[in-house]
Every structure is written in structure tokens, then in C-alpha cells.
C-alpha positions in Angstrom: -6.1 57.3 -38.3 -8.0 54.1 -38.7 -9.8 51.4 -36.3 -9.7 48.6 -38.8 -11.1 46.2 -35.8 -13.0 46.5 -32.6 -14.3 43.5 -30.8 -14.8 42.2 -28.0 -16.8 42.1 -24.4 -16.0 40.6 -20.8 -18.0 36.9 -22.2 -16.8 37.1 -25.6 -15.0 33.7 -27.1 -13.4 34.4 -30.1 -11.9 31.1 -31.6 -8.8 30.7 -34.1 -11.1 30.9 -37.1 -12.8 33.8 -35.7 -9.4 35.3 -35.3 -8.4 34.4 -39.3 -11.2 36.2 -40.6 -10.8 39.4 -38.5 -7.1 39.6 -39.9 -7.9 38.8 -43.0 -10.5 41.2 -43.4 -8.1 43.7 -41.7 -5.0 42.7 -43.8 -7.7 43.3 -47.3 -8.9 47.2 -46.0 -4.8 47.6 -45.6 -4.4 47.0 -49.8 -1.7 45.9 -51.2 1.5 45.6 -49.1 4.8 44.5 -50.9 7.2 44.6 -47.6 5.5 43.6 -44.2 7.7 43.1 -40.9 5.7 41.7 -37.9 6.8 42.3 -34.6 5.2 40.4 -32.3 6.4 39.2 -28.6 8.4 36.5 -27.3 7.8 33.4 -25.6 7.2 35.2 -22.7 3.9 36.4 -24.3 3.3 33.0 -25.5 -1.0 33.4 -24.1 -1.3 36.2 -26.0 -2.6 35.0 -29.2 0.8 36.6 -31.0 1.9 33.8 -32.7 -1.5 32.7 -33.8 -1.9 36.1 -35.3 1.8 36.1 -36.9 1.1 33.1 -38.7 -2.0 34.4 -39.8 -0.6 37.2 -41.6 2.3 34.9 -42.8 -0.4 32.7 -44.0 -2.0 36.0 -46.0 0.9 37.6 -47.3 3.5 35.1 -48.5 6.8 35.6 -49.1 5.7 39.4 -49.0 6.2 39.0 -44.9 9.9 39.3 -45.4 11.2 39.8 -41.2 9.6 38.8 -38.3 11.5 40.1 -35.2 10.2 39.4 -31.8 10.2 42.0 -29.4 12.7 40.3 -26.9 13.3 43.8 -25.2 16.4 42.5 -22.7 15.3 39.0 -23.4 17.4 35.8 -24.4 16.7 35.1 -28.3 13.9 32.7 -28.7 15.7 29.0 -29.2 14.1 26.6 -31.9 11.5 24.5 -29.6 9.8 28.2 -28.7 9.4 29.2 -31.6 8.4 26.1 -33.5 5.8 26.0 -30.3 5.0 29.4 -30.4 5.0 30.4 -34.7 4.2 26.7 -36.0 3.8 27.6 -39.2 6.6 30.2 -39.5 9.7 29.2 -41.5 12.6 30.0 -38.7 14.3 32.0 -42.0 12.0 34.8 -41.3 13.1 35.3 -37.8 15.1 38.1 -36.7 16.7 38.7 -33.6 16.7 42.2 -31.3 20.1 42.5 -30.0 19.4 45.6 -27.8 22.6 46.4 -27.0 23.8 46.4 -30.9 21.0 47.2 -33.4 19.7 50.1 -32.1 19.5 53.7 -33.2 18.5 57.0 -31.2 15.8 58.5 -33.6 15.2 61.4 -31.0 14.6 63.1 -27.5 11.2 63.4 -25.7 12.4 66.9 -24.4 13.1 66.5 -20.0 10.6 69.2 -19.3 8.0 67.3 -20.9 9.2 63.8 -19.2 9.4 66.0 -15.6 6.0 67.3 -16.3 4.5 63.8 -16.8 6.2 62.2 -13.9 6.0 64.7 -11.3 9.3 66.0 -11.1 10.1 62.3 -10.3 12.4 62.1 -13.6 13.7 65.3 -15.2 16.0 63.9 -18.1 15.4 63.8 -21.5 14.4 60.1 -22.4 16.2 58.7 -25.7 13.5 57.3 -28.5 15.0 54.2 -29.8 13.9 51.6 -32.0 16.0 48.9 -33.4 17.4 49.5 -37.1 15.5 47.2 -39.1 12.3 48.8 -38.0 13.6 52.5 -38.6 15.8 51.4 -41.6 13.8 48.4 -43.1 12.2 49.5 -45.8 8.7 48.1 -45.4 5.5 49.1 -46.6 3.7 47.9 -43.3 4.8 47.2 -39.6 2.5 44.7 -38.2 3.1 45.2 -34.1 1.0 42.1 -32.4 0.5 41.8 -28.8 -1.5 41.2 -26.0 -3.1 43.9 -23.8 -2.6 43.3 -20.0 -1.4 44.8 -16.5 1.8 45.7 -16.5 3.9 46.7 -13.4 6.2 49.3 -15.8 3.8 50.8 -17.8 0.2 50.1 -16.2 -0.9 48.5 -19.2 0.7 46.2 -21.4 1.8 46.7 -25.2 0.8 49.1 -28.4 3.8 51.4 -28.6 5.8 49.9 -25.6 6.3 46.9 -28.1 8.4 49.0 -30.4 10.3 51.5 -27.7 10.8 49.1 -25.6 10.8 45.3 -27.0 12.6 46.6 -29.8 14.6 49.5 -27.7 18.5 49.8 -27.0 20.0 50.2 -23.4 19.3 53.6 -22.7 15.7 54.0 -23.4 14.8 50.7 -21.9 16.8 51.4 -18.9 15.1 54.7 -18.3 11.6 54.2 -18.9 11.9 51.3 -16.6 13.5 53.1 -13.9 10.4 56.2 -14.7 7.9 53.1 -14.1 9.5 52.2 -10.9 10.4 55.2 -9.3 6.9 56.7 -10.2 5.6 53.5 -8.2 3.3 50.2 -9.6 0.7 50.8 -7.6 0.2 54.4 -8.9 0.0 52.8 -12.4 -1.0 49.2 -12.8 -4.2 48.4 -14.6 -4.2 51.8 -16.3 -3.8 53.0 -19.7 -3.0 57.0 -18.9 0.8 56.4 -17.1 3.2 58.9 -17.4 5.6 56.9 -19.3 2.6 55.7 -21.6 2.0 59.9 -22.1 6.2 59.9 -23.0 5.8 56.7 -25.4 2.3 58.3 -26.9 5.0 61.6 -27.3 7.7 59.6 -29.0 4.8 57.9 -31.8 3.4 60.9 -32.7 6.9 62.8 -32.8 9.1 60.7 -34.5 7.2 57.8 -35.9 4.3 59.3 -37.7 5.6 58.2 -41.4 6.1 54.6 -40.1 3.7 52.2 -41.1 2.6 50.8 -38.5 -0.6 49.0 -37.7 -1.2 47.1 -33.8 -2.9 43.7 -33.6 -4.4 43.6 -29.7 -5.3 41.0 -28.2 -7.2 40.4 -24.8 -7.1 37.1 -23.3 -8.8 35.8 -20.0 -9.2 32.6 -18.2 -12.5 30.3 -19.0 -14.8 28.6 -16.5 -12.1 25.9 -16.2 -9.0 27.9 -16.1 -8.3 27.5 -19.9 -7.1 30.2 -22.1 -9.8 32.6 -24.2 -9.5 35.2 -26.3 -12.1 37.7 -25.2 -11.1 41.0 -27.5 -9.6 41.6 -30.9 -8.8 45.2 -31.6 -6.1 46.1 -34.9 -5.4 49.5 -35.6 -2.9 52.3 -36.2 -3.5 55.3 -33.3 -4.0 55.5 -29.8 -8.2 54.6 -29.7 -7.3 50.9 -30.4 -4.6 50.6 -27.4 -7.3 52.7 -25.4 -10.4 50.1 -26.2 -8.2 46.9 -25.5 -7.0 48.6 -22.3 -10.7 49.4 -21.1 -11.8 45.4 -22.1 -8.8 44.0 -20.3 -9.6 46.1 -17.4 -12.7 44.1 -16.7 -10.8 40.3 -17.8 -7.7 40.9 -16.4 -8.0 43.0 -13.2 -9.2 40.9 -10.2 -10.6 43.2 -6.9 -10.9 40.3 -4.0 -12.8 41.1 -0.9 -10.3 41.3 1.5 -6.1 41.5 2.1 -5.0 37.6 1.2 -2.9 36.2 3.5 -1.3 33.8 1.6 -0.8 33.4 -1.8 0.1 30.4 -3.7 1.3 31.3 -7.3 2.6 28.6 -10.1 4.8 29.1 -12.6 4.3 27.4 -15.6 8.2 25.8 -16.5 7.7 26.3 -20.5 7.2 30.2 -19.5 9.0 30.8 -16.6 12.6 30.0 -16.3 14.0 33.2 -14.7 13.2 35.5 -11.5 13.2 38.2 -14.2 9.8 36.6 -15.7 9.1 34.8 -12.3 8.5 38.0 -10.4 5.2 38.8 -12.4 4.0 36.7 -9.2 5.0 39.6 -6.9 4.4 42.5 -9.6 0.5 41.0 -10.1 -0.5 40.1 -6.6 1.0 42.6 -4.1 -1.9 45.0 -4.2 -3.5 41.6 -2.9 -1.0 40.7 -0.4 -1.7 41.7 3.5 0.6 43.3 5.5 2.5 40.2 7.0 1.5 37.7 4.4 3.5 35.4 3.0 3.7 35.2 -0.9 4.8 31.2 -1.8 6.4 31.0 -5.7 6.6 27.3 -7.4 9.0 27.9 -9.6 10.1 24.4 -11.0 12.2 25.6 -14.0 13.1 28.9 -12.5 17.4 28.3 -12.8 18.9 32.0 -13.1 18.1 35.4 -11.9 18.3 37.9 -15.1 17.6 37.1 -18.5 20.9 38.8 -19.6 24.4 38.0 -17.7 25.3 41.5 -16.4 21.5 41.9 -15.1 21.8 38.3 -13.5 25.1 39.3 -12.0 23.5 43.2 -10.4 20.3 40.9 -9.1 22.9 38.6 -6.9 25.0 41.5 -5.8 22.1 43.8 -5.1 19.2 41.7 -4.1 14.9 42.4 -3.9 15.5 45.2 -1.2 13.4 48.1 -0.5 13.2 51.2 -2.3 15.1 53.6 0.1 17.8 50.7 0.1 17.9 50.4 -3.9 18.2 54.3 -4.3 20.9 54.4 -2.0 22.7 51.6 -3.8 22.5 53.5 -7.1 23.6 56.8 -5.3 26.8 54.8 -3.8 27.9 52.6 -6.6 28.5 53.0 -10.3 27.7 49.8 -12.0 23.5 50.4 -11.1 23.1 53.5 -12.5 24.5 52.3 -15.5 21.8 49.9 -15.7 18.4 51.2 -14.0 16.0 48.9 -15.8 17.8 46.3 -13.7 17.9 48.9 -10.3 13.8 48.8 -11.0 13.6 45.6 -11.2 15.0 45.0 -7.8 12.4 47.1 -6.8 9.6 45.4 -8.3 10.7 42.9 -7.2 10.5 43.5 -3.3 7.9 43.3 -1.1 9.0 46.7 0.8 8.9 44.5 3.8 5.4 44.1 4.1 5.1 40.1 3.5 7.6 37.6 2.9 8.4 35.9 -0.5 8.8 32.2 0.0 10.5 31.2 -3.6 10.2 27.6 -4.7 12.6 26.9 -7.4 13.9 24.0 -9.6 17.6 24.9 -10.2 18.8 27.5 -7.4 20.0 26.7 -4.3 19.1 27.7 -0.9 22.2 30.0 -0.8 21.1 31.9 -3.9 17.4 32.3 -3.2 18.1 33.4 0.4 21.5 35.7 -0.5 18.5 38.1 -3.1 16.5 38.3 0.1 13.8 36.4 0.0 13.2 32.9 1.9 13.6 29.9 0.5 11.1 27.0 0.0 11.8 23.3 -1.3 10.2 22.7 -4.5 9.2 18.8 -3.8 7.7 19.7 -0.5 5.6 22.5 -1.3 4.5 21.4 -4.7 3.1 18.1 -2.4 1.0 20.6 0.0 0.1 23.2 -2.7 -0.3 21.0 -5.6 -1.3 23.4 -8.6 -3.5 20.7 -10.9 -5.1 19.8 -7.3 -5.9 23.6 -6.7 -8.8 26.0 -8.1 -8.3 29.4 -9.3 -8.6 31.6 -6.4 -9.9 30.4 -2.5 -9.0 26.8 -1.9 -9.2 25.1 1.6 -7.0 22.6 2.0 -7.8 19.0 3.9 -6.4 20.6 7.6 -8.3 24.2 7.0 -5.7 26.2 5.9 -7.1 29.2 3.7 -5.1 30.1 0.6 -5.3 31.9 -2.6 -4.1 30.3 -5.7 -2.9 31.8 -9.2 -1.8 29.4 -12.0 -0.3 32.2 -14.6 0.3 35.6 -12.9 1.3 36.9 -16.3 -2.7 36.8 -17.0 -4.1 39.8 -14.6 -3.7 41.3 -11.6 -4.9 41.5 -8.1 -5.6 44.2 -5.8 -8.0 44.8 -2.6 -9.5 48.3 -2.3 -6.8 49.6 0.6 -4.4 49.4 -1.8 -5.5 50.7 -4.9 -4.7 54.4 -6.3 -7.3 57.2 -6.0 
């Protein structure tokens, strides 16, 4: 097992050249590879650095990078103006989409009295390893999987193997370990790299996967002095010491402890990133360890038009709505449509604020009717964007002209936010 590359600190600035000659010099210790599929993440990731770094190694290998398949997980496919913004040098020939309800194949079981073990009796099944075909049945000498390390609300910590098992996972498996995260509860689990369903992931690698190929490209990437995007850690290798060093680094960039329980949060969500409550919600999963008790949450949302990022999900969202936990696990005991599709049942409960703030949501193309019937309040775009105007408003404490207090976040995709109550022993 090999740490190609390690760098990084809490100050660090690594530029694009930087970057280039840390793949590079990665890509020349790797030797000669005939058959290379990247898997990097969709636009959803588009911060992370990904498609820097998949144009990089296009840019190194040639024609010998014959698929690159973005880990969409549930997502919609990536339409031409994303990828020509997020893979600008990429010829859109390479591109191959996950369909994860198609290509997928069950490669084998993490046994359900290992899975019970890890989750505290929470789950007790055995979880399905799945991966889609091209990576199991492709062929190719090296699997590049490139990604950003960050909080996570399913996992604890974002990417490494959760880029294969899940972004590149079928139905069952995605469903499940979803559920696992939810169930087992975010705040037990966000901002950490040891998670139970990371331990079931680590299981499924190093059961099933160990001939595969595969090398990870980590990124960490934290906000400058001026709010601007920089990558503060490069880490590329092929076992579980490069997922653990990225984790530790974004730890320190991407986890943000504030002194006391916010009252209200203002979060913005960027309309070339954020077009669904599916995506949106990262401005609940991120900042309800933040929240306090009777706070109020406020979402600007101005290209948010839909609920799920896949029709059936969309449709369970506005027949279930955000509730509570107890409510959500009664729903799936009482109805057969949810437990056929639990990554959507744990979304709802991310999703909720287990009635301890309100969610004001701000968006561009639903209506009152829809915002309000998925339980949270609704908030009109125009006015709120003209109080809580997000190029007018600093990252973190802002006062406004009358004294009101609030707390601002302009990408909540970037970290995550907790105050001491409310963090995990």
C-alpha cells in the first residue's frame, strides 16, 4: 500500500500549477498505465478541485484515459454547460454516465453481524457491495477516484471509498447505507472519519476490491481571507492512511465550533450548484449542530425548482415531507413505497429540524404551496434576498443597519458548524 502524496496544513495555498506537478509526479511513480478510468464527482462537487485534477490526468495520459464517469450516485447526468464548466478541457466522448438503477452489479455481502456490530444493533442486515459495471468489468489498468474530503451528514466525512460504493452504487446499497447514516444519527457522525458505515465501506474495499486498481486523488478545500475558494491539502493514494490524513486536515478547514447556539442563520445557495432541496438541504445537514433550540434557519435558494434529484424520490419528498424521526419511521413501518427506497426515508430525516427551529425556505421556482405542504415555512425569494443580501454579507456575524444579529454561510457544501452542546462525546 502506497501514499504517493501528502500535503497540506490549515494555511497552505496550493495553486493549479502546484496541483499539475503533484499529479504528475504521482501519475510518473504509478508507471506505465495503458487503460485509466477516472471517477471523479459531479457538479455538485464542483469546489472540489475534481475536475481540475481530471483534466490533469487527461492532460498526462492521452487517449490512454479511455472513461471518465462521474460519480452521480442518485444524481441527474451532468448536462453539457456543467461539464464544459466543470472538465474544460475534457472531450464530452470520454464521459460516461452512472445509471444506478441499471449498470450496476452486486459483487458481494458485508455479512449483517458485522454491519449490527458496527451500528449498534441499529441495522442488522447484510449490506449489498455494488459498484457499477464498467468499474468491476472495465478492464483498466488504473482507477483514478478524485474527490474532495469534507463533512458529510451520511458518512461523517466525505469521499475515498464512498465515491465508488456509493456514487457509483445501485439502489440497494445506496438506499441502505443511507438509511445506516441516518438512523445511526448525523450528529453521532459528522466531521469524523471512524463512522460505522465508513468501518462497512473500509470492509467492502478490502473484501472485494483488493485486485482493483485503484488509486484516490483528495482534495481539501477551505475558504480564503475573502471568502474565495483554496485548496489547502493534496493527498493521492491507494489505502485507508490517505482518506485518514485528508480527513484529519479537513477537520481543522472545514469544521467551524462558534461560541454560542446561533439564532439565526442565513445560508445562500449558489444557483449554478444548487437547484434541488436534495442538494439544498446541505444548509440544514451543515448548520444544525449550530442552530439554537427555537431558531430559525432562512435558505436563499434562487434556482432551487424541484425536491429530488430523481422523479420517484421527488414524488416520496412531497408525499412524505421533512418530519421528525419518530414520524418518518412510522411512515416506513405503515406504507410500502418508503421502505423500498430508504435513501430517500433518510433524507427526510436529514432534512428535518426534529422540531427544534424552523426552516424558512427561500426558493426561485416552488410555490408557497409546495414549500409549506414538505413542512417547512415559506419565505419570498425578492424580499429576503433585499434584507439578507449575500454579496452585502460577511462570512459568519453580520449586524445589519436596525441591529439584528445573524450568521451568514455562502456555500454550506464547504464545512460544517457545531457549538459545543451539541457535539458527540
Amino acid at each position: 500500500m502506497t501514499l504517493y502524496w501528502a500535503e497540506g496544513s490549515a494555511d497552505s495555498a496550493l495553486d493549479e500549477q502546484h496541483l499539475r506537478e503533484a499529479m504528475n509526479a504521482c501519475f510518473q511513480r504509478l508507471g506505465q498505465r495503458q487503460r485509466v478510468l477516472a471517477l471523479p464527482p459531479d457538479f455538485t462537487r464542483y469546489p472540489s478541485r475534481a475536475g481540475q485534477l481530471t483534466c490533469m490526468a487527461y492532460d498526462y495520459y492521452g487517449s490512454r484515459l479511455v472513461d471518465v464517469m462521474p460519480a452521480l450516485g442518485t444524481h441527474f447526468a451532468m448536462p453539457e454547460w456543467q461539464l464544459d464548466r466543470m472538465f474544460p478541457t475534457l472531450p464530452h466522448s470520454l464521459i460516461r454516465v452512472h445509471r444506478w438503477r441499471e449498470d450496476v452489479v452486486t459483487i458481494g455481502e458485508v455479512p449483517a453481524d458485522y454491519v449490527a456490530r458496527m451500528t449498534e444493533g441499529i441495522w442488522d442486515r447484510a449490506w449489498p457491495v455494488q459498484l457499477n459495471r464498467l468499474v468491476w468489468e472495465g478492464g483498466h489498468d488504473l482507477i483514478l477516484s478524485v474527490g474532495q474530503v469534507v463533512p458529510h451528514e451520511v458518512i461523517g466525512m466525505a469521499n475515498y471509498n464512498k465515491n465508488l460504493f456509493v456514487g457509483t452504487g445501485g439502489v440497494r446499497g445506496i438506499n441502505e447505507s443511507h438509511f445506516i447514516g441516518a438512523a445511526y444519527g448525523m450528529e453521532r457522525m459528522m466531521g469524523r472519519a471512524d463512522t460505522p458505515l465508513r468501518r462497512i465501506l473500509n470492509y467492502a474495499q478490502e473484501h472485494f476490491c483488493s485486485h482493483l486498481p485503484l488509486v484516490f486523488a483528495l482534495t481539501v478545500v477551505g475558504s480564503g481571507a475573502g471568502g474565495e475558494l483554496v485548496t489547502r491539502g493534496l493527498f493521492v493514494g491507494d489505502d485507508y492512511e490517505c482518506f485518514e490524513r485528508a480527513a484529519a486536515l479537513s477537520a481543522e478547514v472545514n469544521f467551524t465550533r462558534v461560541d454560542e447556539p446561533l439564532q439565526k442563520v442565513v445560508v445562500w445557495l449558489d444557483p449554478e450548484e444548487f437547484h434541488s432541496t436534495w442538494l439544498g438541504n446541505k444548509a440544514i445537514y451543515r448548520t444544525r449542530m449550530a442552530i439554537a433550540d427555537g431558531g430559525e434557519l432562512i435558505v436563499l435558494g434562487p434556482a432551487v425548482k424541484t425536491f429530488g434529484e430523481d422523479p420517484d424520490i421527488d414524488r416520496l419528498i412531497r408525499k412524505y415531507g421533512y418530519r421528525t424521526t419518530p414520524e418518518i419511521l412510522q411512515f416506513i413501518e405503515q406504507n410500502e413505497d418508503l421502505p423500498q427506497n430508504l435513501s430517500a426515508a433518510a433524507h427526510l430525516i436529514h432534512g428535518s429540524s426534529e422540531g427544534r427551529f424552523t426552516v424558512t425556505y427561500c426558493p426561485g421556482h416552488l410555490t408557497r404551496e409546495e414549500i409549506e405542504g414538505v413542512g417547512y415555512r415559506y419565505g419570498d425569494l425578492s424580499a429576503m434576498r433585499a434584507r439578507y443580501d449575500p454579496q452585502q454579507l460577511n462570512e459568519g456575524w453580520n449586524t445589519l443597519p436596525d441591529g439584528e444579529a445573524i450568521y451568514f454561510v455562502g456555500n454550506p457544501a464547504l464545512g460544517l458548524w457545531a457549538h459545543a452542546s451539541r457535539l458527540a462525546e
